[in-house]
LOFIKOL-566737 format. One record per residue (C-alpha): residue number from 1; residue in one letter; x negated, y, z. Coordinates in Angstrom, 2 decimals. Layout:
<pts>
@seq->NUM | type->A | east->X | north->Y | up->Z
...
</pts>
This chain:
<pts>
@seq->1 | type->X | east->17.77 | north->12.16 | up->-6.40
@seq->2 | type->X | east->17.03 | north->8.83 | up->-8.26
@seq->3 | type->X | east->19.11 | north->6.86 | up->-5.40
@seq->4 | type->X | east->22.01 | north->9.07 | up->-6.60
@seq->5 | type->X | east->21.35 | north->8.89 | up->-9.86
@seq->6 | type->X | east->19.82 | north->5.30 | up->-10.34
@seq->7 | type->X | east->20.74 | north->2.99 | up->-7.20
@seq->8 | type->X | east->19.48 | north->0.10 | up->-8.79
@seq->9 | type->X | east->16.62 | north->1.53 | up->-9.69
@seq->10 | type->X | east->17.02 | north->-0.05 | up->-13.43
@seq->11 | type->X | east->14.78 | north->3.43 | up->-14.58
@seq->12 | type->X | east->11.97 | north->2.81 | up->-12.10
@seq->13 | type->X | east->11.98 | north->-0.42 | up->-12.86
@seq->14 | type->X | east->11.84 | north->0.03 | up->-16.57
@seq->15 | type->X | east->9.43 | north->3.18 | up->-17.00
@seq->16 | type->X | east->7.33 | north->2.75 | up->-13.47
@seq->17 | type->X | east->5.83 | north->-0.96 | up->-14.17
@seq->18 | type->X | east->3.84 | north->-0.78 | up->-10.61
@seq->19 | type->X | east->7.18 | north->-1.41 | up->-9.32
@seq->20 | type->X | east->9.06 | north->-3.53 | up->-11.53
@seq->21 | type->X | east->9.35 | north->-6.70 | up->-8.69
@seq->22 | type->X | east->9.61 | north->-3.86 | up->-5.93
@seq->23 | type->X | east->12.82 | north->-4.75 | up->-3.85
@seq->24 | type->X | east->15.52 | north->-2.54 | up->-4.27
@seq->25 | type->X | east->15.85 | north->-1.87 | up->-0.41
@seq->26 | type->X | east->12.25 | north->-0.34 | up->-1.26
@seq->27 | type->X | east->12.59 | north->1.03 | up->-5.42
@seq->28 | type->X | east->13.47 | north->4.41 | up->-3.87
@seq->29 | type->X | east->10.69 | north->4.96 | up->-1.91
@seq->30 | type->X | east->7.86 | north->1.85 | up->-2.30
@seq->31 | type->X | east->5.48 | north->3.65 | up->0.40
@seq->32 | type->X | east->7.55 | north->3.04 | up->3.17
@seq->33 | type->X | east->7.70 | north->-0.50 | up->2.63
@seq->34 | type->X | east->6.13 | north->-2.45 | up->5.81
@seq->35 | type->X | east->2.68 | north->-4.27 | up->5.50
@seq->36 | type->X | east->4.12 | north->-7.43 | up->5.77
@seq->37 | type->X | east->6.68 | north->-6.82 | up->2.90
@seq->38 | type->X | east->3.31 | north->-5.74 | up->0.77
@seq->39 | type->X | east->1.89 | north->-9.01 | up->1.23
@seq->40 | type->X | east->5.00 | north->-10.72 | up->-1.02
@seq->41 | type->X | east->5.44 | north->-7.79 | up->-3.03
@seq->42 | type->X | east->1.61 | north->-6.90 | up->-4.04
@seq->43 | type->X | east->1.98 | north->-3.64 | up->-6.09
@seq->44 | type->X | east->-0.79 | north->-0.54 | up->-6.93
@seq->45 | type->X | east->1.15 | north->2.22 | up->-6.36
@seq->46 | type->X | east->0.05 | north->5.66 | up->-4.31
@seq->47 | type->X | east->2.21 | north->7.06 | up->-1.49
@seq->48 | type->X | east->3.27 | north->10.34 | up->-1.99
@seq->49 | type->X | east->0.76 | north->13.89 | up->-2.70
@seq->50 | type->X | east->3.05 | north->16.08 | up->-0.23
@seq->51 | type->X | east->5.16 | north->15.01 | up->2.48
@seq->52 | type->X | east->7.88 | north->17.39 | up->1.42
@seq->53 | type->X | east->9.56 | north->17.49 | up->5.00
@seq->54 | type->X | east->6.00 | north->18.69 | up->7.08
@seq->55 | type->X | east->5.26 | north->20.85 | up->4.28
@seq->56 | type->X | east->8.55 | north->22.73 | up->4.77
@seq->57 | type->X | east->8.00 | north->22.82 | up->8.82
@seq->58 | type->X | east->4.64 | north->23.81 | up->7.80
@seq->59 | type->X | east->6.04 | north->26.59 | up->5.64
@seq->60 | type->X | east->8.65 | north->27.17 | up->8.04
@seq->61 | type->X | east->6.42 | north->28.16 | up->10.71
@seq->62 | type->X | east->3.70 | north->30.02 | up->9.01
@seq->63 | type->X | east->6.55 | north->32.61 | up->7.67
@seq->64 | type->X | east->7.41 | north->32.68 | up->11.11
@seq->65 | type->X | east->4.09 | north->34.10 | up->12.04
@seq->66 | type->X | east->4.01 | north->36.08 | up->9.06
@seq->67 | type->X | east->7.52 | north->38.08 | up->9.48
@seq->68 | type->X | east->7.43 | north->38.75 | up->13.18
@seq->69 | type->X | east->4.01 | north->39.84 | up->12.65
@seq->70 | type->X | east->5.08 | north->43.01 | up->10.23
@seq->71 | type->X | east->7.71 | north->44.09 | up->12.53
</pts>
């Protein structure tokens, strides 16, 4: 959403000072940025709590279990 919203990432930038000197190629999503990158771009920020895309296979396949189950 903040790509669409913010491509430049002038909001991060501003309100998230961890990743004020980010790159933009990286603003969007800073824990994907390579080790090497890190090295010139030294920053204390945490990758994300949930990985939103296993959680929904996750999800996915536990109501899988759960629906053919009460048939």
């Amino acid at each position: 959403q903040s790509e669409r919203f913010d491509p430049e990432g002038k909001f991060i930038r501003r309100y998230v000072p961890e990743l004020a000197h980010c790159p933009l190629r990286w603003i969007h999503a800073p824990w994907r940025m390579p080790e090497a990158d890190r090295d010139h771009y030294p920053m204390n920020y945490w990758p994300p709590m949930v990985d939103h895309g296993q959680a929904r296979i996750q999800t996915l396949a536990r109501y899988g279990k759960v629906s053919t189950s009460t048939r």
